[in-house]
C-alpha positions as CSV (number, residue, x, y, z in Angstrom):
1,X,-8.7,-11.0,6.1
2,X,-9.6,-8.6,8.7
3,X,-7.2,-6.9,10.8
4,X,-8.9,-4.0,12.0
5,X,-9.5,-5.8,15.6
6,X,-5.8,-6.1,16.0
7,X,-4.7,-2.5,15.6
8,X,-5.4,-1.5,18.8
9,X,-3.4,-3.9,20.6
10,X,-0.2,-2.4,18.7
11,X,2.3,0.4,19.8
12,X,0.9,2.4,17.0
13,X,4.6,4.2,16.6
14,X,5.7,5.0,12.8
15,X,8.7,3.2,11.2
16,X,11.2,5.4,9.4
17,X,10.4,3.7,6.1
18,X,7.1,6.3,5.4
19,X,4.7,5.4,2.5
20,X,2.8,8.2,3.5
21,X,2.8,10.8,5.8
22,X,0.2,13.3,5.8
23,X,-2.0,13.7,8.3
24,X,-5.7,13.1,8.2
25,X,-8.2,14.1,11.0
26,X,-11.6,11.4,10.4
27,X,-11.3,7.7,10.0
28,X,-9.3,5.9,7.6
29,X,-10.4,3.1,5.6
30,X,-7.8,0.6,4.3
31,X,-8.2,-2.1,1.6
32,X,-5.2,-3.9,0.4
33,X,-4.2,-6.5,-1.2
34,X,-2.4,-9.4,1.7
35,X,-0.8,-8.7,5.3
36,X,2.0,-6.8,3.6
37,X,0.5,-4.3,2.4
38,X,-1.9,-3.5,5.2
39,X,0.9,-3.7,7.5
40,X,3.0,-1.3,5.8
41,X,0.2,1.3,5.4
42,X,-0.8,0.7,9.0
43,X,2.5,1.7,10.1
44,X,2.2,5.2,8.3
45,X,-0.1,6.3,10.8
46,X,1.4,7.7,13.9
47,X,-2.0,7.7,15.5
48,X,-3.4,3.9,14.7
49,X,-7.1,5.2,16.3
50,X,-7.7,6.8,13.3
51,X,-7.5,3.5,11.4
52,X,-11.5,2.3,11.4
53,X,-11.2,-1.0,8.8
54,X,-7.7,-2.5,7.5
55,X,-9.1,-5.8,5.1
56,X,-8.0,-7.4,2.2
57,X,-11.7,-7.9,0.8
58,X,-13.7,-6.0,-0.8
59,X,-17.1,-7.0,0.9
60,X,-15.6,-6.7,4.6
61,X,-14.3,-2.8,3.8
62,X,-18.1,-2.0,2.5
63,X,-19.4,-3.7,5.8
64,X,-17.7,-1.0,7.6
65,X,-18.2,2.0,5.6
66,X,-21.6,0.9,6.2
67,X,-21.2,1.6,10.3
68,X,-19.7,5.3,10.8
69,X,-18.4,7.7,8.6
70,X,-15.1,7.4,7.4
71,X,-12.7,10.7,5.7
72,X,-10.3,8.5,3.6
73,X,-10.5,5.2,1.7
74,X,-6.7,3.9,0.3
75,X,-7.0,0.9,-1.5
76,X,-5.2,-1.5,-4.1
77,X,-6.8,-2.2,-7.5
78,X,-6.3,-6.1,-6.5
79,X,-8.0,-7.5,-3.5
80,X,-7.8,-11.0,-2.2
81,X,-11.6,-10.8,-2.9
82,X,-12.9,-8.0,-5.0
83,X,-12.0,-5.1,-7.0
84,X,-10.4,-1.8,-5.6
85,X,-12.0,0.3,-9.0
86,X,-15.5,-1.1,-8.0
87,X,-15.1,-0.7,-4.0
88,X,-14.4,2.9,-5.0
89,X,-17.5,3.3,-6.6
90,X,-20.0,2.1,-3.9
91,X,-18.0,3.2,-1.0
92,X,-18.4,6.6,-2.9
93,X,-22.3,5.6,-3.3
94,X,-22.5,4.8,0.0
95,X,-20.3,8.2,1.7
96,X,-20.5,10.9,-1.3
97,X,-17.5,12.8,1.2
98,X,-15.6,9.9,1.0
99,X,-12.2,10.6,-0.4
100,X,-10.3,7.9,-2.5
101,X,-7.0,7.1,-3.3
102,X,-6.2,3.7,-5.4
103,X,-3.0,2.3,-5.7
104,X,-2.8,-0.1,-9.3
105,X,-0.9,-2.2,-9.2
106,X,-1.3,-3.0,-12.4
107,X,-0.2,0.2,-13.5
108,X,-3.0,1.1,-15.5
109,X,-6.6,2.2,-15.2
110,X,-9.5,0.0,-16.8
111,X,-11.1,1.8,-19.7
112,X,-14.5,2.0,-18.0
113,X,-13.2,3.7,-15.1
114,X,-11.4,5.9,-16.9
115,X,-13.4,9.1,-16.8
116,X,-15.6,8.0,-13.7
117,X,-16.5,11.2,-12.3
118,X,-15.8,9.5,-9.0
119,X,-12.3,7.9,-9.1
120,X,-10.2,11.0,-8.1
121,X,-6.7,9.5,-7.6
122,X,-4.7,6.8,-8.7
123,X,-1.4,5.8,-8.4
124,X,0.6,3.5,-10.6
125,X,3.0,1.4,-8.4
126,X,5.3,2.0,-10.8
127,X,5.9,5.3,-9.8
128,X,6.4,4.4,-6.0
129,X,9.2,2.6,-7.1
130,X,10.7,5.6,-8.9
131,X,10.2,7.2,-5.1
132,X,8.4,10.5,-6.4
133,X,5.8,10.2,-3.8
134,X,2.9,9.9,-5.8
135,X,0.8,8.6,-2.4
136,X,1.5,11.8,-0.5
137,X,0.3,13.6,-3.5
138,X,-3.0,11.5,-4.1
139,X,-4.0,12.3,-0.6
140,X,-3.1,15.9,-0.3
141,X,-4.9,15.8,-4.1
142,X,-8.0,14.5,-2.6
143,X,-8.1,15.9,0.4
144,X,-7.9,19.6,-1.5
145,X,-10.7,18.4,-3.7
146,X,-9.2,17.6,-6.7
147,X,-8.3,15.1,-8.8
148,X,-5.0,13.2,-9.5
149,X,-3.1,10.6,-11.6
150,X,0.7,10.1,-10.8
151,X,3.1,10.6,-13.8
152,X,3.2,7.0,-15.6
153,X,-0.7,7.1,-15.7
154,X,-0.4,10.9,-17.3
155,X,2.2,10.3,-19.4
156,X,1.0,6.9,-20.7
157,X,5.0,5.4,-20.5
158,X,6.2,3.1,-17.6
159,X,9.3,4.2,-16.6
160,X,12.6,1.5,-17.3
161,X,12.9,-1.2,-14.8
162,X,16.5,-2.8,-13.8
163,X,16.5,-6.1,-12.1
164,X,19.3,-6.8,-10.2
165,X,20.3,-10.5,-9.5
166,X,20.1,-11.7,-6.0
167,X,21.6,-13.6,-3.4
168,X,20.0,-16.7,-2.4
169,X,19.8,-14.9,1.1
170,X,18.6,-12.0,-0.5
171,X,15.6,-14.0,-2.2
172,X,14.7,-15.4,1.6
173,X,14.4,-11.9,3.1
174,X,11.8,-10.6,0.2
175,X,10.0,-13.3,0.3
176,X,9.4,-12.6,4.0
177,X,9.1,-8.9,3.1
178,X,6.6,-10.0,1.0
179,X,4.9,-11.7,3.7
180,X,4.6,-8.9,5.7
181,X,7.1,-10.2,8.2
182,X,8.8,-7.7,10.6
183,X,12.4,-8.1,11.5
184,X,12.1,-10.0,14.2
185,X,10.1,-12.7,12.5
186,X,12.5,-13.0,9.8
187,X,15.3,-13.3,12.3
188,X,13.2,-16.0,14.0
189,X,12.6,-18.1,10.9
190,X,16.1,-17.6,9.5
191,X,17.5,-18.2,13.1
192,X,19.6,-15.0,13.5
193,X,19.8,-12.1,15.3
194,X,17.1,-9.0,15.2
195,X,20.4,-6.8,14.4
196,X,21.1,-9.5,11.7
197,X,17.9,-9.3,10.2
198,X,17.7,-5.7,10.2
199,X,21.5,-6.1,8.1
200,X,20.0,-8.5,5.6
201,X,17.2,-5.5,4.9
202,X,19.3,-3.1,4.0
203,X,21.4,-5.1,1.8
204,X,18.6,-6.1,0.1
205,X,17.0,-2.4,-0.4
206,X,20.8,-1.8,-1.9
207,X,21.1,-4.5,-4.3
208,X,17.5,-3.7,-5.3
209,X,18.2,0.1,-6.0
210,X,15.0,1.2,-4.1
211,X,14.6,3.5,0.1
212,X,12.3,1.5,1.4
213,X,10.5,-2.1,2.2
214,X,7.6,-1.3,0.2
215,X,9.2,0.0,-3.3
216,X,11.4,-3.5,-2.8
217,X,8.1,-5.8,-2.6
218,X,6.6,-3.8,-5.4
219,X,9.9,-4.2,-7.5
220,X,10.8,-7.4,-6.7
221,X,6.4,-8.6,-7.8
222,X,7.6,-6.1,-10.8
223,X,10.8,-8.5,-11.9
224,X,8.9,-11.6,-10.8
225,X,11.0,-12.2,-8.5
226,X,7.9,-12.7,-5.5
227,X,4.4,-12.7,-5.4
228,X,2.0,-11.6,-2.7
């Protein structure tokens, strides 16, 4: 899935719910795992322009890395097609500048990438859950030239996961979460109000202990309670 075409047709305004917010002045690269996740990393970006590829494949980000130069690559471990660890490595081979940030989903780090010279930061979804804002710190990591792993990866312990039982309502809002639905699609497909919808969020974020959208996707795929 490509998306980059559509980016410019958007508003391009930040949400309140910030994965990340520093500032970058090249082209961003962005290879994620499904709509959700492209969406929400999209919507981190005051200034969309700056956004050159957003894809879910691994192939498609390497065709455009392959057409200007690009500052920062963020990426997920799992792609719909493709691995984020190998991406990394020959989107580094093809822009030596290029700096790197993967998000595992998985929570760990493969054993032959462990000590790649060319992997400098990756964050465990885990700890985006916790909220310690280990993305902000990848970038600002990389972007300093240096290297970084966010706490659960250093430490070698996942922290403890509550799961909270839902509401049958509560299960139909993540699952559009999860889809990368905005408010007002929800509202559409559950037939309520935008203002409803918006209600139904927040609940949701409450019963699931977490501040934003994103750490409520990643806990409710964490407690199996959705899948991208």
């Amino acid at each position: 899935m490509d998306l980059t075409p559509y980016l410019q047709t958007q508003d391009g305004q930040a949400t309140e719910e910030h994965v990340l917010s520093v500032s970058v002045t090249g082209k961003v690269a962005l290879a994620m795992k499904g709509r959700f996740f492209l969406r929400c990393f999209c919507e981190c970006f005051r200034d969309q322009e700056k956004i050159g590829c957003a894809v879910t494949d691994e192939d498609s980000c390497l065709n455009y890395l392959k057409q200007e130069p690009f500052e920062l690559l963020i990426c997920t471990d799992q792609l719909e097609k493709g691995n984020g660890f190998e991406l990394t490595q020959k989107a580094r081979t093809l822009q030596p500048g290029l700096k790197v940030v993967v998000l595992a989903l998985g929570d760990a780090i493969p054993v032959e990438y462990a000590n790649a010279p060319w992997l400098e930061a990756v964050v465990a979804e885990a700890d985006i859950i916790e909220d310690r804002k280990p993305l902000e710190a990848a970038v600002l990591a990389v972007m300093g030239h240096h290297h970084y792993r966010s706490e659960s990866l250093r430490s070698g312990h996942l922290p403890y996961l509550s799961c909270p039982r839902l509401t049958p309502r509560e299960y139909e809002v993540l699952d559009r979460l999860a889809q990368g639905l905005t408010d007002r699609e929800i509202a559409e497909q559950l037939v309520v109000s935008e203002e409803t919808s918006r209600t139904y969020t927040k609940r949701l974020l409450k019963t699931l202990g977490v501040n934003n959208r994103v750490q409520a996707v990643l806990k409710g795929m964490r407690c199996g309670m959705v899948q991208l």
